[in-house]
N, C-alpha and C positions, 0 to 999 in steps of 0.2 A: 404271638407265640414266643415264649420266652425260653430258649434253649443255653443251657449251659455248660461248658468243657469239663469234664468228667479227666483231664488230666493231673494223674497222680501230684504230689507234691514231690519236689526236689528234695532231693539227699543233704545231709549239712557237707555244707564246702571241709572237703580234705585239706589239712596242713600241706601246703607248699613244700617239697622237699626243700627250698631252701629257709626255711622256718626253724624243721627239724632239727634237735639236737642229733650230732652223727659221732660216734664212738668207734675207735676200731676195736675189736672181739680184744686184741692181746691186751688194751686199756680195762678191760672186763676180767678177762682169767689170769694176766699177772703171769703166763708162764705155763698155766696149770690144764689141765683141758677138762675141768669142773670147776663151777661157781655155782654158789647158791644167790638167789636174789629176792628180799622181801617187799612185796605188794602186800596192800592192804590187809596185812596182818595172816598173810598165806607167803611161804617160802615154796621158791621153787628152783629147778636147778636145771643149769643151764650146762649143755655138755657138747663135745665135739666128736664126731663119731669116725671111726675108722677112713672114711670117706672124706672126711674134711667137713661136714657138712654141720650146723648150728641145730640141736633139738633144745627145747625149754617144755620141762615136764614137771609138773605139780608134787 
């Protein structure tokens, strides 16, 4: 009888955070608390909300 493991395949190996390029936000907004950023020919924008907190919305 030939029985075989039925387990899923692994996920691709995540980037190493120390791989990553690491950018602080004020290298990004310059000062401002909006930046636009284009990806693949789609602009999006990147904002800082009352809270402090990072949104990025198309």
């Amino acid at each position: 009888m030939n029985t075989l493991s039925k387990t899923p395949p692994s996920p691709p190996q995540a980037e190493s955070s120390d791989n990553r390029p690491r950018l602080e936000s004020e290298q990004i907004l310059r000062g401002s608390n909006t930046a636009e950023i284009e990806h693949a020919g789609q602009r999006y924008l990147l904002r800082v909300t009352r809270e402090n907190k990072l949104i990025l919305t198309k």
